[in-house]
PDB file of N, CA, C and O in Angstrom:
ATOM      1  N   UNK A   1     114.851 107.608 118.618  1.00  0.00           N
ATOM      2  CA  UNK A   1     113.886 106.575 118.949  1.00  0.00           C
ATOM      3  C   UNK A   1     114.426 105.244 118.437  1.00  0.00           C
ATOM      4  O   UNK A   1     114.976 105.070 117.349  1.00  0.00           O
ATOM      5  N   UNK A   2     114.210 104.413 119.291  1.00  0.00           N
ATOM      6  CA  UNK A   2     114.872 102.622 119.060  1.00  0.00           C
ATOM      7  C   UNK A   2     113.981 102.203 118.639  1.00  0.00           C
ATOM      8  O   UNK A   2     112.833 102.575 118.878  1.00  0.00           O
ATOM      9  N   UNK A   3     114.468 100.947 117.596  1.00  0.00           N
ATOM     10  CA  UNK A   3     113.505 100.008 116.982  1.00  0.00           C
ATOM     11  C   UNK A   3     113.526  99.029 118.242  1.00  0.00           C
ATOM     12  O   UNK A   3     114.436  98.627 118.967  1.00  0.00           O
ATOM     13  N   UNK A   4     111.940  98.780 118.199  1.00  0.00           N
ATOM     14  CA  UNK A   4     111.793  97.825 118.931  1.00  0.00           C
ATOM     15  C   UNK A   4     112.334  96.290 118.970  1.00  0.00           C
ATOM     16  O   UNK A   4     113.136  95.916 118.114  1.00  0.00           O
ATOM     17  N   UNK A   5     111.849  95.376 120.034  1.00  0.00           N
ATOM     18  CA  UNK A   5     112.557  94.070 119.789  1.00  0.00           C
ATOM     19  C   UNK A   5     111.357  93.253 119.549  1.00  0.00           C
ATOM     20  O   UNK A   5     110.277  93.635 120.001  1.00  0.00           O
ATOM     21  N   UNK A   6     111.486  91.770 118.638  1.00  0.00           N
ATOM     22  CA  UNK A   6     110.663  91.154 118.301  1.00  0.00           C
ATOM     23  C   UNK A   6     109.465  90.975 119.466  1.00  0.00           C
ATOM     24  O   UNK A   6     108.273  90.941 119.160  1.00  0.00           O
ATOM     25  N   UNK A   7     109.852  90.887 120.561  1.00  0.00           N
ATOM     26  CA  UNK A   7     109.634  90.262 121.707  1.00  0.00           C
ATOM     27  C   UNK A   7     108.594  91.541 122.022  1.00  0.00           C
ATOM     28  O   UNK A   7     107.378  91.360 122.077  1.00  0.00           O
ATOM     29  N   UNK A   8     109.136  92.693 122.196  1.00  0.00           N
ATOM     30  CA  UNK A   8     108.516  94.011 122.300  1.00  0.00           C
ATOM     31  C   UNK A   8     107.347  94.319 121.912  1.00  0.00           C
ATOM     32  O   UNK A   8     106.419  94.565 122.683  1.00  0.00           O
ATOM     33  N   UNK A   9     107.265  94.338 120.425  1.00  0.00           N
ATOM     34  CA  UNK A   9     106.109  93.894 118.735  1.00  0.00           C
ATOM     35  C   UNK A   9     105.334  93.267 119.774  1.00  0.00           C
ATOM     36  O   UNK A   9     104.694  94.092 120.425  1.00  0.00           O
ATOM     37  N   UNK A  10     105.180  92.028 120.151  1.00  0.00           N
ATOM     38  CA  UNK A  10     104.378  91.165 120.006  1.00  0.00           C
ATOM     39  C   UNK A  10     103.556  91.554 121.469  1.00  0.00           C
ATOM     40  O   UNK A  10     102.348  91.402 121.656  1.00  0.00           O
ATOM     41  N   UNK A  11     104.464  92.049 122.361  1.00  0.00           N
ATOM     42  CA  UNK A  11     103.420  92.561 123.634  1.00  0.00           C
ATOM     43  C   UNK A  11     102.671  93.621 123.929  1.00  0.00           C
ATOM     44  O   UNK A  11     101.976  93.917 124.902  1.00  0.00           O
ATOM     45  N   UNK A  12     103.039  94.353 122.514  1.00  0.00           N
ATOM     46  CA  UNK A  12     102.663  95.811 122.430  1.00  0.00           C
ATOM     47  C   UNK A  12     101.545  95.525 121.369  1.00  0.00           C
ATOM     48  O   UNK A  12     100.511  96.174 121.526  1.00  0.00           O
ATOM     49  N   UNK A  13     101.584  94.805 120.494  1.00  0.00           N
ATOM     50  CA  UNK A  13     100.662  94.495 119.660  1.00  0.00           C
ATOM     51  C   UNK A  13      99.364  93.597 120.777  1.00  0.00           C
ATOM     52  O   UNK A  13      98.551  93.234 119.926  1.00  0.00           O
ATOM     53  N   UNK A  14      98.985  93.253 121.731  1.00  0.00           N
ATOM     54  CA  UNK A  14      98.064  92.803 122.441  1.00  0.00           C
ATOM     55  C   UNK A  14      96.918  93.869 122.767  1.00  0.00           C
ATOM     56  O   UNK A  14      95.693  93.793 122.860  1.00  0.00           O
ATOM     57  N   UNK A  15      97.865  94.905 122.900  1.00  0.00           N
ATOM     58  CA  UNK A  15      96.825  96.479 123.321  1.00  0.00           C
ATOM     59  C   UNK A  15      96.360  97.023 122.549  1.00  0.00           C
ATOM     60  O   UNK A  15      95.402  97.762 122.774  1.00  0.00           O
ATOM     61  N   UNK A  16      96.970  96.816 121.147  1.00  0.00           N
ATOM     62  CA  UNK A  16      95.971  97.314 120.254  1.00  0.00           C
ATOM     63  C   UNK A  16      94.455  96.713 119.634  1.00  0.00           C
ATOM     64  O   UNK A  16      94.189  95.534 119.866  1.00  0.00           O
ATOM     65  N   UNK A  17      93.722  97.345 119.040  1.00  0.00           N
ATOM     66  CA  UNK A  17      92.870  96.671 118.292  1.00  0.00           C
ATOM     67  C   UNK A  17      92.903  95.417 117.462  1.00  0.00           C
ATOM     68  O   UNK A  17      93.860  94.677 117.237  1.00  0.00           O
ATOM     69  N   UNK A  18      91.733  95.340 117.079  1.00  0.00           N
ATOM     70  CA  UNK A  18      91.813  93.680 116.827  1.00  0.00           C
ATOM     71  C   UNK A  18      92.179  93.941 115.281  1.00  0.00           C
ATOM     72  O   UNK A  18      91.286  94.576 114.719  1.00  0.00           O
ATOM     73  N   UNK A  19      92.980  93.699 114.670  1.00  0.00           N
ATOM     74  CA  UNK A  19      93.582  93.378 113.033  1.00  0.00           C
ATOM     75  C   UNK A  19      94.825  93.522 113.083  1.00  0.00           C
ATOM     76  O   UNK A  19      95.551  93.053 112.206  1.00  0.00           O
ATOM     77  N   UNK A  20      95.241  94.130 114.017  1.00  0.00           N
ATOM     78  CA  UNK A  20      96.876  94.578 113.741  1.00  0.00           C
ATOM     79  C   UNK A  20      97.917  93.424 114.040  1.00  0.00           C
ATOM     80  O   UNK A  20      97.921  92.622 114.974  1.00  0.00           O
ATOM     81  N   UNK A  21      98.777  93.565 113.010  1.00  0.00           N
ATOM     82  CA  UNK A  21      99.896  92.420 112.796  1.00  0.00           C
ATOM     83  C   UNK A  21     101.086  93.359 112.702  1.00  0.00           C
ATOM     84  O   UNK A  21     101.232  94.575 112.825  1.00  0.00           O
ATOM     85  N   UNK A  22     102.109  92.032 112.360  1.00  0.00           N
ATOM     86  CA  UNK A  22     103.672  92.714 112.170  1.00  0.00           C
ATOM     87  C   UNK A  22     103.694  91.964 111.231  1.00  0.00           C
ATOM     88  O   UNK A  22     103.266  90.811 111.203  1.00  0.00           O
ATOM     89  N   UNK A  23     104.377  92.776 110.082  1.00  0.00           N
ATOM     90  CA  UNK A  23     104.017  92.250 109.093  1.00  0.00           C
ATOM     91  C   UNK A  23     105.870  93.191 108.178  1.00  0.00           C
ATOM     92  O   UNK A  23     106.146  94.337 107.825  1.00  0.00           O
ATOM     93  N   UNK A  24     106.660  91.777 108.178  1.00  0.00           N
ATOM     94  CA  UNK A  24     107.978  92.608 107.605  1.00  0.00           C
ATOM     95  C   UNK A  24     108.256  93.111 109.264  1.00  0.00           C
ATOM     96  O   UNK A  24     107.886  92.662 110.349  1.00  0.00           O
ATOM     97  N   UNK A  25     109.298  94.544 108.748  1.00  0.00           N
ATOM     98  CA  UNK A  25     109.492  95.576 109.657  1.00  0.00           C
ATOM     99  C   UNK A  25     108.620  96.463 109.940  1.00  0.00           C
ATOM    100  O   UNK A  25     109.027  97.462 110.533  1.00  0.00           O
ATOM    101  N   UNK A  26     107.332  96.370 109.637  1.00  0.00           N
ATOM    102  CA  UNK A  26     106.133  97.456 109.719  1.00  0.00           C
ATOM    103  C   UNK A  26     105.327  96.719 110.876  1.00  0.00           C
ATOM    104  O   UNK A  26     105.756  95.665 111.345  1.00  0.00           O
ATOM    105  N   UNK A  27     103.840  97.455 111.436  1.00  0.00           N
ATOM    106  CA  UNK A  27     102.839  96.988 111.592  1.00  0.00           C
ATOM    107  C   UNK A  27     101.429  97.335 110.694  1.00  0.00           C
ATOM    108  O   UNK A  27     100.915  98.353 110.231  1.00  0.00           O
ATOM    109  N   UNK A  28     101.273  96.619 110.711  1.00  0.00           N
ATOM    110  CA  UNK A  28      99.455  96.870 109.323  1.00  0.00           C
ATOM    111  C   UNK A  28      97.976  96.115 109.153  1.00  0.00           C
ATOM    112  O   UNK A  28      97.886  94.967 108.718  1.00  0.00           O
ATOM    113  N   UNK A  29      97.178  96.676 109.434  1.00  0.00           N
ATOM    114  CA  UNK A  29      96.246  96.407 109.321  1.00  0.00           C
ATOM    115  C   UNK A  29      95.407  97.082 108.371  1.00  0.00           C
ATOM    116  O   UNK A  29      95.713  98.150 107.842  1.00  0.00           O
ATOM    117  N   UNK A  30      93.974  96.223 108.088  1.00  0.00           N
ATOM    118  CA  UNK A  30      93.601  96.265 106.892  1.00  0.00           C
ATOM    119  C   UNK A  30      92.243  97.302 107.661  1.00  0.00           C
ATOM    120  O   UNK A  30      91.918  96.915 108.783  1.00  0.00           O
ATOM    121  N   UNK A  31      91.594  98.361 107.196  1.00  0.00           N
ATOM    122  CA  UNK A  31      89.990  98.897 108.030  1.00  0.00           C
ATOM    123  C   UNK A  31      88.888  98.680 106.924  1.00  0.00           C
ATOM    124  O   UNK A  31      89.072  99.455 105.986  1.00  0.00           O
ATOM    125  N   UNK A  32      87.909  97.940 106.774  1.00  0.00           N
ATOM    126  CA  UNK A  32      87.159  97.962 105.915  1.00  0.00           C
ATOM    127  C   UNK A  32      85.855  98.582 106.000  1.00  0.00           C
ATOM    128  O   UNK A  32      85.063  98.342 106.911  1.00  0.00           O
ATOM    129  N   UNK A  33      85.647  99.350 105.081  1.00  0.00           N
ATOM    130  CA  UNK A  33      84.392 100.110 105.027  1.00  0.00           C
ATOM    131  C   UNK A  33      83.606  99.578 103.985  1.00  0.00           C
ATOM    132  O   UNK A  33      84.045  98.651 103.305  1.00  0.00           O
ATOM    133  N   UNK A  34      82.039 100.263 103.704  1.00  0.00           N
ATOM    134  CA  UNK A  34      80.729  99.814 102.987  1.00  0.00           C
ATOM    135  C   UNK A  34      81.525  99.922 101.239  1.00  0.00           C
ATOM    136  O   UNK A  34      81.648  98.869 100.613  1.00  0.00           O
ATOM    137  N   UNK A  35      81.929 101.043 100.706  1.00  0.00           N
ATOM    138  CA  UNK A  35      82.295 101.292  99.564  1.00  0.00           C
ATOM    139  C   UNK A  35      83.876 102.471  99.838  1.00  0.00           C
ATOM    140  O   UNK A  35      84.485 102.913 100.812  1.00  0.00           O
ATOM    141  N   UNK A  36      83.979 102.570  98.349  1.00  0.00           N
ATOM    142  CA  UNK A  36      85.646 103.170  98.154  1.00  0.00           C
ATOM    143  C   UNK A  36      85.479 104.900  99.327  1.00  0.00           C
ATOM    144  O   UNK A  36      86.250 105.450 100.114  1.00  0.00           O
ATOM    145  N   UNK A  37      84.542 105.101  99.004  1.00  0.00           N
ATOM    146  CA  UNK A  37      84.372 106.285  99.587  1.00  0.00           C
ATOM    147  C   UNK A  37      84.594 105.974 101.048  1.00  0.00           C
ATOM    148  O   UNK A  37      85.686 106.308 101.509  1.00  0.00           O
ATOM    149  N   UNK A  38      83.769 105.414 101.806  1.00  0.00           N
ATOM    150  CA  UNK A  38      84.275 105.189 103.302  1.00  0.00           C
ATOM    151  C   UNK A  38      85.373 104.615 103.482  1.00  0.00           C
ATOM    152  O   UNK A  38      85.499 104.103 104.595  1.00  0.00           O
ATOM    153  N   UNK A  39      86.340 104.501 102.682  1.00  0.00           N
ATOM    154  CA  UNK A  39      88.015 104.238 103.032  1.00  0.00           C
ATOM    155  C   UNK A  39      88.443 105.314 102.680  1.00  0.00           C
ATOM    156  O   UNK A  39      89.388 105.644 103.397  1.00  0.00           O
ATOM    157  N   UNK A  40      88.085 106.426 101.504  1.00  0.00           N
ATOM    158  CA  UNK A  40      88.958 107.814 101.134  1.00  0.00           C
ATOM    159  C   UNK A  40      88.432 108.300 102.547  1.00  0.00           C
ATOM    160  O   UNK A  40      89.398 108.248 103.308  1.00  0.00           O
ATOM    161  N   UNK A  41      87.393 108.717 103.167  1.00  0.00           N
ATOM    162  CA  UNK A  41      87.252 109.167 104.049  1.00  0.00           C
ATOM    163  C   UNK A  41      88.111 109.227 105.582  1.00  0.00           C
ATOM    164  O   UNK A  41      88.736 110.119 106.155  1.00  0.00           O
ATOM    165  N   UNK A  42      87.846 108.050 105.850  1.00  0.00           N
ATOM    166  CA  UNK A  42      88.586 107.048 106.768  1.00  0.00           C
ATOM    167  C   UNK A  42      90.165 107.920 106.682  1.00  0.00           C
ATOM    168  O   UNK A  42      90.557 108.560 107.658  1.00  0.00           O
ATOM    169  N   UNK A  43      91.098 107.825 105.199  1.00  0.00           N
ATOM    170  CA  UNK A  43      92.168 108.413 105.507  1.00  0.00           C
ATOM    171  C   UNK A  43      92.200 109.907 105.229  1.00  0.00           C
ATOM    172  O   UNK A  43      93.312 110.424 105.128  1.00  0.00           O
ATOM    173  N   UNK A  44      91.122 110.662 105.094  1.00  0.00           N
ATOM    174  CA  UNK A  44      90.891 111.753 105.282  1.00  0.00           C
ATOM    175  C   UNK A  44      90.932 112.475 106.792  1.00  0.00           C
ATOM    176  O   UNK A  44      91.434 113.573 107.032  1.00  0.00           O
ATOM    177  N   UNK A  45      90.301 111.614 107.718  1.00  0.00           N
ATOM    178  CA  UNK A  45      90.368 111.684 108.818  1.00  0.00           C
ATOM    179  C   UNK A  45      91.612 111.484 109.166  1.00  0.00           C
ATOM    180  O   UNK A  45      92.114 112.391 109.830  1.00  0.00           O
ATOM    181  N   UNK A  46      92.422 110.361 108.868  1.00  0.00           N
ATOM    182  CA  UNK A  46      94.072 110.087 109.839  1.00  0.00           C
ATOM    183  C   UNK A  46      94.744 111.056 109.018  1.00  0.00           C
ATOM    184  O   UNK A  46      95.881 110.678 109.301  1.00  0.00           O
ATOM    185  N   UNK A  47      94.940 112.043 108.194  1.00  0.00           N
ATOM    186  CA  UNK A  47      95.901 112.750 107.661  1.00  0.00           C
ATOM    187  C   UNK A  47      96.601 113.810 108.766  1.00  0.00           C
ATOM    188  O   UNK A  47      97.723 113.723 109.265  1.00  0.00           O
ATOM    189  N   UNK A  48      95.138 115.276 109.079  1.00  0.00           N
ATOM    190  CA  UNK A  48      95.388 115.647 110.220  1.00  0.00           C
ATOM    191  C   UNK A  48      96.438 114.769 111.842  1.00  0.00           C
ATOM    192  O   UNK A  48      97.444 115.274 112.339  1.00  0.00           O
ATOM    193  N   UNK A  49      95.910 113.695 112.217  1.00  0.00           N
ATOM    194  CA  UNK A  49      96.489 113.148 113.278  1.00  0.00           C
ATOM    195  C   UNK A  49      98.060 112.451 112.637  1.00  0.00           C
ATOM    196  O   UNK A  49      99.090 112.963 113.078  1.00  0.00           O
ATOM    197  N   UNK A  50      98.136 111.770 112.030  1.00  0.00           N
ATOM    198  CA  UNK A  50      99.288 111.822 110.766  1.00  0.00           C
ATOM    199  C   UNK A  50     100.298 113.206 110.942  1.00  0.00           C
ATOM    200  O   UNK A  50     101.387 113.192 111.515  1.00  0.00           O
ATOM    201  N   UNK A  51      99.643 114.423 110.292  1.00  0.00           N
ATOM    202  CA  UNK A  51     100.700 115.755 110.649  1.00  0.00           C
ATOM    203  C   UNK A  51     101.344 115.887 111.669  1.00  0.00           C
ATOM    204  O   UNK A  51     102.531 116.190 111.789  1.00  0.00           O
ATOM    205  N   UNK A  52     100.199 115.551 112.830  1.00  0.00           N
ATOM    206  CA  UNK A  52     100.535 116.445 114.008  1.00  0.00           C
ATOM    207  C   UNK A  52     101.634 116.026 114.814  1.00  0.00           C
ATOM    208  O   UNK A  52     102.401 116.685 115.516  1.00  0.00           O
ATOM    209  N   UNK A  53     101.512 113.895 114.406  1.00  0.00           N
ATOM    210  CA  UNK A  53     102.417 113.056 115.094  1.00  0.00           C
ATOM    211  C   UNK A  53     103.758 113.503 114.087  1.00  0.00           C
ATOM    212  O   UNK A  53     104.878 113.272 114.542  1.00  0.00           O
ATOM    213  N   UNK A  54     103.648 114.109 112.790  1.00  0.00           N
ATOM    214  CA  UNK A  54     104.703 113.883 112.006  1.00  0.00           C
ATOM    215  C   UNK A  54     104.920 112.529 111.845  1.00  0.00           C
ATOM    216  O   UNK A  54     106.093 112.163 111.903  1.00  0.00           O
ATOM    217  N   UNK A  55     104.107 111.743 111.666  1.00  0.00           N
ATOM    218  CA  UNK A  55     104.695 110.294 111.433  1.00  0.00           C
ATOM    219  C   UNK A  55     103.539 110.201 109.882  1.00  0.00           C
ATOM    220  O   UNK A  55     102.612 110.987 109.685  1.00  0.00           O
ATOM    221  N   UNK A  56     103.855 109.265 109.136  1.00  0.00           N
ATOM    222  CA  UNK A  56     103.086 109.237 108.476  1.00  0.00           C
ATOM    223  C   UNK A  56     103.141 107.539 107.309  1.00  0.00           C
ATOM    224  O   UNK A  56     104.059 107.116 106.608  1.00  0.00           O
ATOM    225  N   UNK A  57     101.866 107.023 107.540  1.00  0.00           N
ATOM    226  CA  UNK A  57     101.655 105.567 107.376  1.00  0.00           C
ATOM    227  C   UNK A  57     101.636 105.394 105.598  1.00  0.00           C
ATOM    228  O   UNK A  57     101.725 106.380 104.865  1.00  0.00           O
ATOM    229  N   UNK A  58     101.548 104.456 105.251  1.00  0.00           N
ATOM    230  CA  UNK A  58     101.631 103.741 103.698  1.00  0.00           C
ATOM    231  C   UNK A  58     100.659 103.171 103.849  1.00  0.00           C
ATOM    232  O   UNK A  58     100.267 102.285 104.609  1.00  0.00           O
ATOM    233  N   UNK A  59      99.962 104.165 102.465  1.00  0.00           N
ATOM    234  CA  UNK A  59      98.331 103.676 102.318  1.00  0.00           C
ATOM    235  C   UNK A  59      97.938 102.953 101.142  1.00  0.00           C
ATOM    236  O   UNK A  59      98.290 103.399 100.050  1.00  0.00           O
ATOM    237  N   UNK A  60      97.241 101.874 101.211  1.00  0.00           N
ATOM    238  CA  UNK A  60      96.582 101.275 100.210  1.00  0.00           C
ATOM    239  C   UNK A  60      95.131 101.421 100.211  1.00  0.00           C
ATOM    240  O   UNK A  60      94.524 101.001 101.196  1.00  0.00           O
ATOM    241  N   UNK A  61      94.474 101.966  99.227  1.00  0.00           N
ATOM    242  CA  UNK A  61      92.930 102.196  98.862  1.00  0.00           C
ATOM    243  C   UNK A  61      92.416 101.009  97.870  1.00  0.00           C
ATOM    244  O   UNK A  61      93.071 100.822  96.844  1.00  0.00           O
ATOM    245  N   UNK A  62      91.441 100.317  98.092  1.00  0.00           N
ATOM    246  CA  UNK A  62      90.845  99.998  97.437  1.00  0.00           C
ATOM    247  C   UNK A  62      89.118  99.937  97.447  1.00  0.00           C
ATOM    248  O   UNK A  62      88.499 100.709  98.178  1.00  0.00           O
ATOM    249  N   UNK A  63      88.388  98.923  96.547  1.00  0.00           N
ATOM    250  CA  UNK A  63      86.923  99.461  97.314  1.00  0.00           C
ATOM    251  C   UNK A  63      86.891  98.736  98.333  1.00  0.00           C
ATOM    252  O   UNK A  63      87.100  97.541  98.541  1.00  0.00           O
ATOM    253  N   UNK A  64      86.413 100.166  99.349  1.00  0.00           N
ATOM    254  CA  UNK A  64      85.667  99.564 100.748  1.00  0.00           C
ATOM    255  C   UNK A  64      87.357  99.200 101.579  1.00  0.00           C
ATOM    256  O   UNK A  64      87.190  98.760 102.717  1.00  0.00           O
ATOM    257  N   UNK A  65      88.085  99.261 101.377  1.00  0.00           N
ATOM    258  CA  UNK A  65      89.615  99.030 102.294  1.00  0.00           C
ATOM    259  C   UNK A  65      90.557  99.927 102.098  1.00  0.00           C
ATOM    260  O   UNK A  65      91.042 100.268 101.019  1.00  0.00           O
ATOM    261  N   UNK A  66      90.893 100.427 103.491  1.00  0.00           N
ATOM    262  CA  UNK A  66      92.371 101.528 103.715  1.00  0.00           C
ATOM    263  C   UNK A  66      93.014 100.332 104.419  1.00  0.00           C
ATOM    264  O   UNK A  66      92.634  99.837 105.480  1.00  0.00           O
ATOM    265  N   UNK A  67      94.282  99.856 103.493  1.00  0.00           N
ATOM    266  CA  UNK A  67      95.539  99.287 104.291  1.00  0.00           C
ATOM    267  C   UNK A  67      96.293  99.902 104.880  1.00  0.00           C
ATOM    268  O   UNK A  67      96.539 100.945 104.275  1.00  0.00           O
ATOM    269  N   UNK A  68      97.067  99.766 106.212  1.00  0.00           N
ATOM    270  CA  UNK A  68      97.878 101.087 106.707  1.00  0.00           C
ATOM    271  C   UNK A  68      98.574 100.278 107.211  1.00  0.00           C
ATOM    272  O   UNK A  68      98.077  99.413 107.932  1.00  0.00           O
ATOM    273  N   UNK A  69      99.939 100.337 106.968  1.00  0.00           N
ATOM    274  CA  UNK A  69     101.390 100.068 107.412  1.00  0.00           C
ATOM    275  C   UNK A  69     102.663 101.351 107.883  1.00  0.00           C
ATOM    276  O   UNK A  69     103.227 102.278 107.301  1.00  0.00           O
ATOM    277  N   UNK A  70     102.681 100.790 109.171  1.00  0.00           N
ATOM    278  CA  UNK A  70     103.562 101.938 109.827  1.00  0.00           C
ATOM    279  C   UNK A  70     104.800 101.232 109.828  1.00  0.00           C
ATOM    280  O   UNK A  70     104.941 100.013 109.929  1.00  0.00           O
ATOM    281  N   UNK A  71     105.890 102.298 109.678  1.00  0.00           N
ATOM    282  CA  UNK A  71     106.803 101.993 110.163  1.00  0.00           C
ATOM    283  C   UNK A  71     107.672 103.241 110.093  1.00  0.00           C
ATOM    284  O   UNK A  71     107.408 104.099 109.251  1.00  0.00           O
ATOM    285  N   UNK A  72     108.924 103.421 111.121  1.00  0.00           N
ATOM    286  CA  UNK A  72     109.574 104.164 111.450  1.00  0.00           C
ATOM    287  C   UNK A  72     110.704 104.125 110.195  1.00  0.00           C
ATOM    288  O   UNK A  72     111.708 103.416 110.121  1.00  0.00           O
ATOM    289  N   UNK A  73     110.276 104.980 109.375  1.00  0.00           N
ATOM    290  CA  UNK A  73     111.445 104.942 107.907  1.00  0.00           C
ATOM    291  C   UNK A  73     112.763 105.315 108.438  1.00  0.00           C
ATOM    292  O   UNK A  73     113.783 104.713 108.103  1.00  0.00           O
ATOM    293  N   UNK A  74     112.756 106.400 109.344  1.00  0.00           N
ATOM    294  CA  UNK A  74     114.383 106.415 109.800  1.00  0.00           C
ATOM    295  C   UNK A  74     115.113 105.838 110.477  1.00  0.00           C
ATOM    296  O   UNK A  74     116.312 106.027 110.687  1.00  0.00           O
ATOM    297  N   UNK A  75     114.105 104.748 111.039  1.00  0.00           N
ATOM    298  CA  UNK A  75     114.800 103.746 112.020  1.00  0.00           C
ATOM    299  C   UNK A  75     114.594 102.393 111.543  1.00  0.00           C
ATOM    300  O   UNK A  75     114.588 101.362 112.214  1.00  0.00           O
ATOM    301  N   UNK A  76     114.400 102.556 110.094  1.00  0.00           N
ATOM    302  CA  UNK A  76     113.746 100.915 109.537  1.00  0.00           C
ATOM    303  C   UNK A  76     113.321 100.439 109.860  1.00  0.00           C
ATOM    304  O   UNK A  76     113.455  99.349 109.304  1.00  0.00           O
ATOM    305  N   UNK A  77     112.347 100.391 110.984  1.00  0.00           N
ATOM    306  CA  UNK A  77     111.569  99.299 111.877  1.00  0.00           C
ATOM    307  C   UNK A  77     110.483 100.103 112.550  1.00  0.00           C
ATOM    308  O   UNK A  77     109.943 101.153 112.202  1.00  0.00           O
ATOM    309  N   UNK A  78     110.318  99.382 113.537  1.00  0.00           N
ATOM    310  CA  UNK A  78     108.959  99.376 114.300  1.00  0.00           C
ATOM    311  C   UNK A  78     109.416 100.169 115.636  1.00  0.00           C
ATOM    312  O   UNK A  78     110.312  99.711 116.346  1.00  0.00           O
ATOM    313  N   UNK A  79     108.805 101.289 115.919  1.00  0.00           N
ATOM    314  CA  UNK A  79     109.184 102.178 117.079  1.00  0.00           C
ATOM    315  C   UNK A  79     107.900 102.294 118.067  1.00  0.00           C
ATOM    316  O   UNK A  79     106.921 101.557 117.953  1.00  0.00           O
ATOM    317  N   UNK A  80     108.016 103.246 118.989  1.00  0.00           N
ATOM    318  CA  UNK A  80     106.912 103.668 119.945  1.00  0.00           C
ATOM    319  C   UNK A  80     105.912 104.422 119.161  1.00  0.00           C
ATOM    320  O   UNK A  80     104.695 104.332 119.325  1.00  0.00           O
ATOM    321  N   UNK A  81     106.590 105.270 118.183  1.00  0.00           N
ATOM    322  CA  UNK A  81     105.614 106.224 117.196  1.00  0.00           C
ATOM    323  C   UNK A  81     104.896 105.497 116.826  1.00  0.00           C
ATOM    324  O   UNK A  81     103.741 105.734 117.180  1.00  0.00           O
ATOM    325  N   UNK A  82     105.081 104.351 116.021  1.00  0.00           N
ATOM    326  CA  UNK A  82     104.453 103.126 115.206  1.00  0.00           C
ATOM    327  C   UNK A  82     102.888 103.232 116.199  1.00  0.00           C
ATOM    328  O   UNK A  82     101.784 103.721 115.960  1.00  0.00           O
ATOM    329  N   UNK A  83     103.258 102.777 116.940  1.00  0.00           N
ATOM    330  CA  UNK A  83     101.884 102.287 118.702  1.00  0.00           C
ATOM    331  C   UNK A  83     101.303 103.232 118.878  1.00  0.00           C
ATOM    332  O   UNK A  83     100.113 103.110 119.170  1.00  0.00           O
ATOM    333  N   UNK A  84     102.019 104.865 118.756  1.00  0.00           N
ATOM    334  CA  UNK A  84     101.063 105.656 119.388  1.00  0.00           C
ATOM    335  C   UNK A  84     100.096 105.903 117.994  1.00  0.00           C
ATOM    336  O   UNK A  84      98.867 105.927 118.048  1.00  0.00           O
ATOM    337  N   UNK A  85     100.726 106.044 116.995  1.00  0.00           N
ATOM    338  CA  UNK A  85      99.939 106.483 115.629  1.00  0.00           C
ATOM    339  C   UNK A  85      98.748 104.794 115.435  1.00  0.00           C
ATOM    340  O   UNK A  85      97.521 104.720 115.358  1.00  0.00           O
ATOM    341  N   UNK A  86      99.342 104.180 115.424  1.00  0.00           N
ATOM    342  CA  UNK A  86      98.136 102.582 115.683  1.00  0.00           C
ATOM    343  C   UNK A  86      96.958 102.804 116.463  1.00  0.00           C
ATOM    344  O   UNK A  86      95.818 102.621 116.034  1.00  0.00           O
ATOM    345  N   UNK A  87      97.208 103.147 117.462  1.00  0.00           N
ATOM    346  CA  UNK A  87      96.124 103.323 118.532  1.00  0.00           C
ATOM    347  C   UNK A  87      94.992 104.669 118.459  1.00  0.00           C
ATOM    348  O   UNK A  87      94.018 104.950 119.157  1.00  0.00           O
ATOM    349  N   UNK A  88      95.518 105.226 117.468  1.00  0.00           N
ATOM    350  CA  UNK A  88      94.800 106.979 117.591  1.00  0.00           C
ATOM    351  C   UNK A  88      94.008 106.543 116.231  1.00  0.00           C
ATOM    352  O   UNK A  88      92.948 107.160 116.126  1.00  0.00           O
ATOM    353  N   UNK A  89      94.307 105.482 114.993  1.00  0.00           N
ATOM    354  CA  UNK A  89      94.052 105.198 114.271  1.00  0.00           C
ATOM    355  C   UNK A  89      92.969 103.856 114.891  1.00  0.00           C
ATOM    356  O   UNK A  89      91.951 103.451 114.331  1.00  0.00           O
ATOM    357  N   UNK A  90      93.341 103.541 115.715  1.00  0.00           N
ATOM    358  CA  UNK A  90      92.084 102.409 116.087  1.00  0.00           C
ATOM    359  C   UNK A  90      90.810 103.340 116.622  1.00  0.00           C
ATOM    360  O   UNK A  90      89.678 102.858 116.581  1.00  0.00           O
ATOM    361  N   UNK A  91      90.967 104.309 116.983  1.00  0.00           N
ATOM    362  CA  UNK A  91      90.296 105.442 117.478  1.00  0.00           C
ATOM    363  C   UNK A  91      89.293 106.169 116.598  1.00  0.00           C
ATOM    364  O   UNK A  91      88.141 106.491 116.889  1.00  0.00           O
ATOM    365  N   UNK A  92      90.121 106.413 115.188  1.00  0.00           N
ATOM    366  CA  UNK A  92      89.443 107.000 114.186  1.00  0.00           C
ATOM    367  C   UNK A  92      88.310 106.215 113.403  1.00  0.00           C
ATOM    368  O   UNK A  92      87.452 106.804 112.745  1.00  0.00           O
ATOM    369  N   UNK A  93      88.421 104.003 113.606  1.00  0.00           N
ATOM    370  CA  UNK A  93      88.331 103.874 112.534  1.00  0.00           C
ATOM    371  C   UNK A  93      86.660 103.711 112.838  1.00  0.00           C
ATOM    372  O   UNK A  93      85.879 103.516 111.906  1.00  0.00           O
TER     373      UNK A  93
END
């Protein structure tokens, strides 16, 4: 799988939900919930979909916020996986 091109990022990032950036070589957005618990939850839910893609995002918890930054670690950058795991995650949130 190819890292995408800047140009790529930015037209592919239109289809997704509304928070998502490029941010570095990743993409990430922030999901905010009522308290800490509806963010443990939140990535309770993407773990399963997480396995199944075998891809798996960098999480930040705090109260009431799951940060999630994807990126393709073996390809240092931003791939198609990145988009499909983004979008299944705009799905969950």
């Amino acid at each position: 799988m190819s890292v995408l091109s800047d140009e790529d990022v930015k037209a592919r990032l239109a289809e997704l939900g509304e928070g998502w950036e490029k941010y570095g070589n990743s993409l990430r957005r922030e999901f905010k919930f009522d308290d800490f618990s509806g963010a443990v939850e939140f990535v309770n839910r993407l773990t399963p979909t997480a396995n199944e893609l075998n891809h798996h995002p960098d999480v930040f918890l705090s109260s009431g916020v799951a940060r999630v930054s994807l990126i393709s670690h073996s390809e240092h950058g931003i791939t198609e996986k990145d988009f499909e795991l983004a979008k299944k995650l705009d799905e969950l949130a």
